[in-house]
C-alpha positions as CSV (number, residue, x, y, z in Angstrom):
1,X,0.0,0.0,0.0
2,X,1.3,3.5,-0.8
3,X,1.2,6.3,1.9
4,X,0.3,9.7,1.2
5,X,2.6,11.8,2.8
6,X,2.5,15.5,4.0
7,X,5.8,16.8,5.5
8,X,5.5,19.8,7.8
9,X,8.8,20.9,7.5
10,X,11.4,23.9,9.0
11,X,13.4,23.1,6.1
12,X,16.5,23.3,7.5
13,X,19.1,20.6,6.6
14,X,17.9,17.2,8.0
15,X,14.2,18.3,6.7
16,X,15.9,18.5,3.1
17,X,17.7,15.0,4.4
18,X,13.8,13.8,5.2
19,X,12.5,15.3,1.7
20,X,15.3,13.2,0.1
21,X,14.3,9.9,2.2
22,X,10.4,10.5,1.2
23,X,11.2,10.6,-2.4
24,X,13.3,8.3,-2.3
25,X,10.6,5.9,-0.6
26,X,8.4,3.2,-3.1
27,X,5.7,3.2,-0.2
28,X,5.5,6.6,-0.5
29,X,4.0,9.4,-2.3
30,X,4.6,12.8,-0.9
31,X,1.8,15.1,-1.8
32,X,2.9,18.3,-0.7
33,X,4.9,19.9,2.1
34,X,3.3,22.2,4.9
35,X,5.8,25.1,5.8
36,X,6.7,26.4,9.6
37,X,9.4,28.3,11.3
38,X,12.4,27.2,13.3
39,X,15.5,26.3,11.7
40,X,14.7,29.5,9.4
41,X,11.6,31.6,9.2
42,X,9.1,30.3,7.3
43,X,9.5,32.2,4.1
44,X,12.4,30.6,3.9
45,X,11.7,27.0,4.8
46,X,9.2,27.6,1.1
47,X,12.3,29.1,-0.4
48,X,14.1,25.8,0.6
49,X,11.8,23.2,-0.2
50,X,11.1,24.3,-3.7
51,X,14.5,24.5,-4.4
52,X,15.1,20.8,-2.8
53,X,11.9,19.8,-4.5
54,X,13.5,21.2,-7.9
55,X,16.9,19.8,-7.5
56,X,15.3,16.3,-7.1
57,X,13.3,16.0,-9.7
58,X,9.9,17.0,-8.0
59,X,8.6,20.0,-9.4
60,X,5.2,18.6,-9.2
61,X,5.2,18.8,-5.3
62,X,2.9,21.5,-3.9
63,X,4.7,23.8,-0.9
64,X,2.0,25.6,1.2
65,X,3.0,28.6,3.4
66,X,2.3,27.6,7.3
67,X,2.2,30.1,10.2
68,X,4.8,32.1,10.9
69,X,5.1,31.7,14.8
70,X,4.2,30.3,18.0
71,X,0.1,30.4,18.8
72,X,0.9,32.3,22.1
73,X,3.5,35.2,20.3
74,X,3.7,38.1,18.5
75,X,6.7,37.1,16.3
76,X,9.2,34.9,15.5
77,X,13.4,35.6,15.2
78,X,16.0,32.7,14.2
79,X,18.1,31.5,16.9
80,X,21.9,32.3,16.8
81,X,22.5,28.4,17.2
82,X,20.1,27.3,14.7
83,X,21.7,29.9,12.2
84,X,25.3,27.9,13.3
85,X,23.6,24.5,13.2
86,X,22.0,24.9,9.7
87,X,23.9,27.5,8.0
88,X,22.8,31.2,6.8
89,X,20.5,29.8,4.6
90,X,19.6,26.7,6.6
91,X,21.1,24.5,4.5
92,X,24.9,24.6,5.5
93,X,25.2,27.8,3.1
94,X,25.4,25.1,0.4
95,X,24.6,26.2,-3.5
96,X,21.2,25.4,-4.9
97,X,19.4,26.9,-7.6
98,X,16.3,28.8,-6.5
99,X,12.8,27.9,-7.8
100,X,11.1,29.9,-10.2
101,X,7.6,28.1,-8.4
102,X,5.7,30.1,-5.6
103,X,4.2,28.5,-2.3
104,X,0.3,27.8,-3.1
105,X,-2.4,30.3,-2.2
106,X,-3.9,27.7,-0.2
107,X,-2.9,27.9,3.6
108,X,-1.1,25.3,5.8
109,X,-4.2,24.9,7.5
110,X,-6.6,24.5,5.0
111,X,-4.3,21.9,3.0
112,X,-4.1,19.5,5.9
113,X,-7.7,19.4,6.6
114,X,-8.8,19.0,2.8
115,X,-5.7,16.1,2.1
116,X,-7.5,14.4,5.6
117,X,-10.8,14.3,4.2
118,X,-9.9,13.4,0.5
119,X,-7.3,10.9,1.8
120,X,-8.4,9.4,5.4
121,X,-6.4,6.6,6.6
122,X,-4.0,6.4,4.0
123,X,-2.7,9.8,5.0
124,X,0.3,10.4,7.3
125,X,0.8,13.7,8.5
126,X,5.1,14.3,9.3
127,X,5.7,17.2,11.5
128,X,9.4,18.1,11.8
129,X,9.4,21.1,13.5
130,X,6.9,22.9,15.7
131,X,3.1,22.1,16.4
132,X,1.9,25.2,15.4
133,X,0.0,24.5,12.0
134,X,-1.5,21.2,13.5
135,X,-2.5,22.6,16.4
136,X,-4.5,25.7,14.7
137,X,-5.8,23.0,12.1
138,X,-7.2,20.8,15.0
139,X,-8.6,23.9,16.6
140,X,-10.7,24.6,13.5
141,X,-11.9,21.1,12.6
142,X,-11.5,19.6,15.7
143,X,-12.8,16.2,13.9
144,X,-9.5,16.0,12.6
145,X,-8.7,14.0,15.5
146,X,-10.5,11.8,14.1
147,X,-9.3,11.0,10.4
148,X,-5.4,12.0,10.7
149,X,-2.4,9.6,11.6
150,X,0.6,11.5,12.9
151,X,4.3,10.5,13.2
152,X,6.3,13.4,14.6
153,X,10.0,14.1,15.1
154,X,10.2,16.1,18.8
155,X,10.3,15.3,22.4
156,X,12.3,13.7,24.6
157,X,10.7,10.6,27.0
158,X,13.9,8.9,27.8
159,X,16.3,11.2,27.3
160,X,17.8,14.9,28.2
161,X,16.5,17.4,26.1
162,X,18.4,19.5,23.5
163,X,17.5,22.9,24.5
164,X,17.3,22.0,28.2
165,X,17.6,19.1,30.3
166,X,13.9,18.8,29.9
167,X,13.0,20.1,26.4
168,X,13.5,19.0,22.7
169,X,13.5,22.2,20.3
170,X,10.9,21.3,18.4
171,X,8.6,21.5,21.4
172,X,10.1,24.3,22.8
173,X,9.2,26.3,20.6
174,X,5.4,25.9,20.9
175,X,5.0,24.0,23.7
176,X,1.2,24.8,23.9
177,X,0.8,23.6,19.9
178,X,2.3,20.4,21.2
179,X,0.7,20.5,24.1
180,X,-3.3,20.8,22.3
181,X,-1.8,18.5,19.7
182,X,-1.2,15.6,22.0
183,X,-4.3,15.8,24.5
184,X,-6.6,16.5,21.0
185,X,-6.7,12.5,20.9
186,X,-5.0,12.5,17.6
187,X,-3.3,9.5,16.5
188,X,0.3,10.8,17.2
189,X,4.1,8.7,17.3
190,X,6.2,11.0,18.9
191,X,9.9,9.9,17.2
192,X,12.4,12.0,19.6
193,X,15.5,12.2,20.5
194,X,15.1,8.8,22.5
195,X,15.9,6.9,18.8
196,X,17.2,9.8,16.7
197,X,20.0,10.3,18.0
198,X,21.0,6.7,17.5
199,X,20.6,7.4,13.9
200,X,24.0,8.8,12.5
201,X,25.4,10.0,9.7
202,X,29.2,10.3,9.0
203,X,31.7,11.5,6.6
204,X,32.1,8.2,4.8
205,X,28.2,8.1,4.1
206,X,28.5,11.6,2.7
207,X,32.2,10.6,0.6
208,X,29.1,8.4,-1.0
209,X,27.2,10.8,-2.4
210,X,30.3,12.9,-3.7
211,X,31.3,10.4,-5.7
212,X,27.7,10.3,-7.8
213,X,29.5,13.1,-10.0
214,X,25.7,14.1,-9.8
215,X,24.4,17.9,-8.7
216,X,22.1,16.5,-6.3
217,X,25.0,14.4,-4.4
218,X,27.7,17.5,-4.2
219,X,24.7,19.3,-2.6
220,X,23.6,16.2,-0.5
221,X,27.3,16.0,0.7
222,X,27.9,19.5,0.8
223,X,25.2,20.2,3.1
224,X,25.4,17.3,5.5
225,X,29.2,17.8,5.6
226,X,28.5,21.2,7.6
227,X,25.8,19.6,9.7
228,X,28.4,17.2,10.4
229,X,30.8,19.7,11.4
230,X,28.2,21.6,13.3
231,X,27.5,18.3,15.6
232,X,31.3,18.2,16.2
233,X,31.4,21.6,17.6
234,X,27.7,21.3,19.7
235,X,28.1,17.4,20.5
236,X,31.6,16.1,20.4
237,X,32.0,12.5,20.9
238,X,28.6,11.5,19.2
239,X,30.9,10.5,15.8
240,X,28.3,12.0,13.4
241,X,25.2,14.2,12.9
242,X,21.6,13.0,14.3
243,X,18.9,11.8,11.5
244,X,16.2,13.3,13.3
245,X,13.6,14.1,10.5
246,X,14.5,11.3,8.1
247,X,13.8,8.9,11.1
248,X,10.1,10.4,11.1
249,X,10.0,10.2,7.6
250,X,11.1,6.5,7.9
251,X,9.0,5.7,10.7
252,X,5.9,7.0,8.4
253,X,7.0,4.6,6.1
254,X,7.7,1.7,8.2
255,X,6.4,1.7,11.9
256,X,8.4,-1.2,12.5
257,X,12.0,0.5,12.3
258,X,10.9,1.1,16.2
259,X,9.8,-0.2,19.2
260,X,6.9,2.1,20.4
261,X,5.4,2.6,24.2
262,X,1.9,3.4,24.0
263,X,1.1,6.4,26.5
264,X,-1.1,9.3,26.9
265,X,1.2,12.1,26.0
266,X,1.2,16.1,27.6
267,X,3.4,19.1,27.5
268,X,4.9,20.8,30.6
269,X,3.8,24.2,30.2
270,X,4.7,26.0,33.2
271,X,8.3,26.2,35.5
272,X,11.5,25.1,34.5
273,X,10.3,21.9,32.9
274,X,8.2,23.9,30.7
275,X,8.8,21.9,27.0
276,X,8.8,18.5,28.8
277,X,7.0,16.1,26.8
278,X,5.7,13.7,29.4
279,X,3.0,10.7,30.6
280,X,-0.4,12.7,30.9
281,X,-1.5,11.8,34.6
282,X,-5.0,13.0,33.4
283,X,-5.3,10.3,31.3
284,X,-3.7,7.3,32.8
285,X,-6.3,5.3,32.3
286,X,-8.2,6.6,29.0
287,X,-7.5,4.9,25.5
288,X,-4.2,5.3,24.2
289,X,-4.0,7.7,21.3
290,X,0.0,8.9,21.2
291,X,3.1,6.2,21.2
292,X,6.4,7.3,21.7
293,X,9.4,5.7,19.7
294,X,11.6,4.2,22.8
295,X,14.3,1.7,20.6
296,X,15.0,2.0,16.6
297,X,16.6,-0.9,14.4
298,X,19.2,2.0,13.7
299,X,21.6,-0.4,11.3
300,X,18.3,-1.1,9.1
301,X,17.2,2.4,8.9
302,X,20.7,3.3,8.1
303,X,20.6,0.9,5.3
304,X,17.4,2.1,4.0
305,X,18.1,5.6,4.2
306,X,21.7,5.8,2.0
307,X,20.2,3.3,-0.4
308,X,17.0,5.4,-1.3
309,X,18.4,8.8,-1.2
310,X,21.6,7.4,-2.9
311,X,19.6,6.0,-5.5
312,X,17.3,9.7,-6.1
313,X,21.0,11.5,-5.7
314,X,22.8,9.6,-8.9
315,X,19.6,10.5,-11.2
316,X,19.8,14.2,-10.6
């Protein structure tokens, strides 16, 4: 059975990684890509995915432009470390050709309630960076609950956070989008950093894609190569940079690439825990609608991974 796929992406450089993977992906049929702020404002996260889109070979993808910040602020400004993490750009300030194509005049919003009702189960829905255009879409249709599978990449159950010792970024920066998202009832796999950052990639895998002679490998390699360098600066030690939003991507794909913990899900929103993604004591004993990812078959995803986007990289 092929997936429809939606990616809700910040498109900084593992959401291009994750655009690759979903392309890349014979289950999978990616049928447009929701826009949000994070790695880069959201103007730019269009900017990037049309160019990604162009450079491999999917013109035909749809971008629509998302909300531009948190539900509870005024504004949104780029983080210093996400500008180092990412590049000036937010994709390791490597060359790509812009798009001549414009975002749709269709909103975020609208798109992911419209693709729920013509699609219904065979929809997945693959947030990669903040809640905020799920969480205003289940706010006006809250049947949405209802029709939409989610697999998102934030959170933390097991582990430190990234931003705190509590909270992942992606929650932190709307922790009450996340927080509405995962007491909504939704059908939500939260794929954090518990299994992502067991999923990394190195110099060697990149020296692969450099040697495609292609346009679409130099930039693959390129542009992970600074990631790569980034995570040697911010995490020495780990030996490579995390696959966070490919994992979602993958997990979309193919649930069993982890081993999931079915729990009621919440968001700390107040104190110094505030961005904790947590066990919802509200709900201990209701139905469980969220799962979080807990163990991943990292060497198999691996596998998968550089063998599909390798594959899409020597074409273009």
């Amino acid at each position: 059975m092929t997936r429809k796929l939606i990616l809700d992406l910040d498109t900084g450089i593992d959401d291009a990684l994750a655009i690759a993977y979903a392309l890349g992906s014979p289950e999978a049929e990616l049928i447009g890509i929701t826009t949000t702020y994070g790695n880069v404002l959201v103007e730019d996260s269009a900017r990037n995915c049309l160019a990604v889109l162009d450079l491999l070979g999917a013109p035909h993808v749809p971008v629509y432009p998302g909300l531009p910040h948190a539900l509870a602020r005024d504004g949104f400004e780029v983080l210093e470390i996400s500008a180092f993490i990412h590049g000036r750009n937010g994709l390791g300030d490597a060359a790509l050709t812009p798009s001549p194509r414009a975002v749709e005049g269709t909103s975020a919003v609208d798109f992911i309630i419209e693709a729920s009702r013509a699609h219904g189960e065979d929809l997945v829905y693959v947030p990669t960076g903040p809640l905020t255009n799920l969480a205003a879409s289940l706010k006006k249709d809250p049947g949405l609950a209802e029709r939409l599978t989610v697999v998102l990449m934030g959170g933390a159950l097991t582990v430190s956070g990234n931003v705190s010792p509590w909270s992942e970024a992606n929650i932190s920066q709307d922790p009450e989008a996340a927080d509405a998202v995962l007491r909504s009832g939704v059908s939500a796999t939260m794929v954090g950093l518990d299994v992502t950052l067991r999923t990394l990639l190195t110099y060697e895998h990149t020296r692969r894609w450099r040697e495609l002679g292609t346009a679409a490998g130099d930039f693959l390699a390129d542009m992970t190569d600074y990631y790569i360098r980034a995570y040697e600066t911010t995490a020495p030690g780990l030996g490579g940079c995390g696959l966070h939003d490919p994992l979602a991507v993958g997990v979309a794909v193919d649930p069993s690439l982890v081993t999931m913990l079915p729990i009621n899900l919440a968001v700390d929103l107040e104190g110094p825990t505030r961005g904790r993604t947590i066990g919802d004591v509200e709900r201990l004993s209701a139905p469980r609608t969220s799962r979080a990812a807990v163990a991943v078959d990292a060497e198999r995803f691996l596998t998968e991974f550089m063998s599909r986007v390798t594959a899409l990289a020597r074409t273009r």
